[in-house]
C-alpha distance (Angstrom), angle and dihedral (degrees) to the residues before:
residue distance angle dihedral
X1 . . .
X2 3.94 . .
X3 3.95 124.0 .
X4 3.77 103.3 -94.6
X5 4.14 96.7 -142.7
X6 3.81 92.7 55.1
X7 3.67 93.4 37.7
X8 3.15 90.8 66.0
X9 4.03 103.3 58.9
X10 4.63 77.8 44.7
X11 3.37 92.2 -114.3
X12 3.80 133.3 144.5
X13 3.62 112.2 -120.2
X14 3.98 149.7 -127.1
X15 3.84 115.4 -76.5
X16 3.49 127.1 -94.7
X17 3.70 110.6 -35.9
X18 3.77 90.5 -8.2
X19 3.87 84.4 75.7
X20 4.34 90.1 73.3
X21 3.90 90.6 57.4
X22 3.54 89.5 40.4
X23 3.96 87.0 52.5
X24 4.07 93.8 43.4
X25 3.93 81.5 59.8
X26 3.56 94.1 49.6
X27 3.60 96.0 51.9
X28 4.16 84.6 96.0
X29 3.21 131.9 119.3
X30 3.87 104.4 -111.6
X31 4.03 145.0 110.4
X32 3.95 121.2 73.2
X33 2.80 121.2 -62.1
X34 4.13 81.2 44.9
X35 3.94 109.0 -111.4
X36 3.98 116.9 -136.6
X37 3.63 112.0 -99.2
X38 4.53 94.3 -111.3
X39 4.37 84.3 -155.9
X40 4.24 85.6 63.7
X41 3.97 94.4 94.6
X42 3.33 139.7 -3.4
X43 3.63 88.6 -109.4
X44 3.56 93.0 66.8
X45 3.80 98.3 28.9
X46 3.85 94.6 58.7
X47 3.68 96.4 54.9
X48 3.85 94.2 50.9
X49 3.68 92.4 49.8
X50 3.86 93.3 46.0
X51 3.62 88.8 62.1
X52 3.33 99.7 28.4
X53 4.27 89.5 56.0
X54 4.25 82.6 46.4
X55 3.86 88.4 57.1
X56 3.89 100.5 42.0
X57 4.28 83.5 47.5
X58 4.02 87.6 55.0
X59 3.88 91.9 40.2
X60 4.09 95.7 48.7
X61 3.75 98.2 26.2
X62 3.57 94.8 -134.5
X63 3.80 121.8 117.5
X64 3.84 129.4 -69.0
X65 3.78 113.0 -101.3
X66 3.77 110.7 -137.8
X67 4.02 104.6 -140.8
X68 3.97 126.0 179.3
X69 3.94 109.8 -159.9
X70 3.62 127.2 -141.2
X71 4.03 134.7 -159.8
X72 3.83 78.8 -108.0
X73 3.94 100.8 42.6
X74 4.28 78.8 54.5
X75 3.36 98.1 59.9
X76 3.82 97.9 48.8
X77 3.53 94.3 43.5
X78 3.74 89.8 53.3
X79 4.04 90.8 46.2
X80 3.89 78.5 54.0
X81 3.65 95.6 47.7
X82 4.46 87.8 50.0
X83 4.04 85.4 46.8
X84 3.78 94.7 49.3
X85 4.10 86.7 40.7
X86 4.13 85.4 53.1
X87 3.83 91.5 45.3
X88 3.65 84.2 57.8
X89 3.68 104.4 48.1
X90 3.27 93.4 43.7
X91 4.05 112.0 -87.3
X92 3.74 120.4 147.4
X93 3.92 112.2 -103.3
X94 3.68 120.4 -114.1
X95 3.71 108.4 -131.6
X96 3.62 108.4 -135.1
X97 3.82 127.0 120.0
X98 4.08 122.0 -100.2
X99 3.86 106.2 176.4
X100 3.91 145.8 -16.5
X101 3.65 135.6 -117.1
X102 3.68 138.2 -163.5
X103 3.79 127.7 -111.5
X104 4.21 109.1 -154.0
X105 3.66 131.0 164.0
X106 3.80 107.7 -118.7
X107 3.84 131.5 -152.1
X108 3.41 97.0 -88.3
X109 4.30 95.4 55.5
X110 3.80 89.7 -102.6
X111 4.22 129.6 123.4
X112 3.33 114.1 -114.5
X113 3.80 126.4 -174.0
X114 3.60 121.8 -140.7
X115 4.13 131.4 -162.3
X116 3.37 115.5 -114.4
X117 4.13 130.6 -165.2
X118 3.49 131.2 37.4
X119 3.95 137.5 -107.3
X120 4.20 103.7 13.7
X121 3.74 97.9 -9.8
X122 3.76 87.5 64.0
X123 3.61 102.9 37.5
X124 4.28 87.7 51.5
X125 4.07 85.6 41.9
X126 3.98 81.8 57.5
X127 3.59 95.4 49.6
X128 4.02 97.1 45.6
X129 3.85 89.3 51.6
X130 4.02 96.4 52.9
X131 3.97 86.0 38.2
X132 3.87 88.0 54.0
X133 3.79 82.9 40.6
X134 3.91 98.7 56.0
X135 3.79 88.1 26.6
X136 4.28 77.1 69.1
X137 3.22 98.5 40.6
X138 3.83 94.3 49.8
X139 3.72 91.0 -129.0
X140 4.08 92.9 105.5
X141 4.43 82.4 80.9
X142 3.92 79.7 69.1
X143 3.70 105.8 57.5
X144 3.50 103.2 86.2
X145 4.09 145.0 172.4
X146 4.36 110.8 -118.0
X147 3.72 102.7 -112.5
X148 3.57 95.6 -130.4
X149 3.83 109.1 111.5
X150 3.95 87.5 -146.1
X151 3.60 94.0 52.3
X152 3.73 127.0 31.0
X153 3.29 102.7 169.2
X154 3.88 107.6 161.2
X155 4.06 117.7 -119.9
X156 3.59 137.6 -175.4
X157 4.07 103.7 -124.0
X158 3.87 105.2 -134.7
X159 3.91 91.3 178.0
X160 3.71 114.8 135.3
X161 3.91 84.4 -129.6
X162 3.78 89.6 38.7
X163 3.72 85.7 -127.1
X164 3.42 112.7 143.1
X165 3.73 132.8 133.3
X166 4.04 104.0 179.4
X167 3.64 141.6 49.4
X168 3.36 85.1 -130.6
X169 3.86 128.5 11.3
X170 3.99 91.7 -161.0
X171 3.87 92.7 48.0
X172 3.91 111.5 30.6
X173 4.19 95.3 10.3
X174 4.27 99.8 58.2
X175 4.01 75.5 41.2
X176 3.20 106.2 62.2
X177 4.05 96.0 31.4
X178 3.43 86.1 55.7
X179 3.86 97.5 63.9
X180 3.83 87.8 36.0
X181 4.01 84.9 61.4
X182 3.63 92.0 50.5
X183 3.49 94.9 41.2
X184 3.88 90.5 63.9
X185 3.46 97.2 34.8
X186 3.73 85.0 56.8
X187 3.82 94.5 56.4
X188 3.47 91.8 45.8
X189 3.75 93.2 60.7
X190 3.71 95.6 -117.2
């Protein structure tokens, strides 16, 4: 099973739970031939998170959230989706409080945090965890936005120097090189 937002720009995904916010970012519209943006209507937005819910549950091993999305729910989750975006390009957070989550002792003596809510609430409380998650891990530093302006299409950087700019260097990189070429050959009067 492969996360249906990213799959659809071919690219590899996020880790483990990392892979659902990577998806949520993905759910632009972007790449040529221009993707539909899956966060337009519920129509489209319930699908996507469906599957994408089914994937994060096979990823994390933890059980399958059912969630029911509203007009409402859409818009938040796509505010969430532009904050996450920001976060990732280099915007300053706002600090402000999207969702809850439940601490609980498990069988094995260790904490283990829960989402809580439904519709948005539980969909940002999903995103927060696996943030905090990668955030730990230090593998949050690799989910990244493609610097192409046209583009950005979010990627998980799996450089050793974690020192990529592009979703794809073949694609978006000769791109925007290209036009940086002309661009100075331009204003040197070539």
């Amino acid at each position: 099973m492969s996360w249906p937002a990213s799959g659809r720009y071919r690219m590899d995904a996020a880790p483990a739970g990392l892979g659902f916010v990577h998806d949520l970012l993905n759910t632009i519209p972007a790449g040529r031939p221009r993707k539909p943006d899956l966060l337009a209507e519920v129509a489209d937005a319930q699908p996507w998170l469906d599957e994408a819910l089914a994937v994060w549950a096979e990823q994390t091993g933890r059980p399958r959230p059912e969630v029911a999305l509203t007009e409402r729910d859409l818009d938040q989750v796509r505010t969430l989706r532009d904050e996450l975006k920001g976060l990732l390009t280099g915007a300053e957070a706002t600090a402000r409080e999207l969702s809850s989550a439940t601490l609980r002792l498990d069988a094995s003596g260790r904490v283990a945090i829960e989402p809580r809510g439904g519709g948005a609430r539980l969909v940002s409380s999903l995103v927060l965890i696996e943030m905090l998650a990668a955030q730990q891990a230090d593998t949050w530093r690799r989910l990244k936005v493609c610097r192409n302006a046209r583009c950005q299409v979010a990627f998980y950087d799996r450089s050793r120097n974690n020192s990529g700019v592009w979703h794809a260097t073949k694609i978006c990189g000769n791109l925007e090189n290209l036009r940086a070429h002309r661009a100075r050959a331009k204003a040197a009067g070539r």
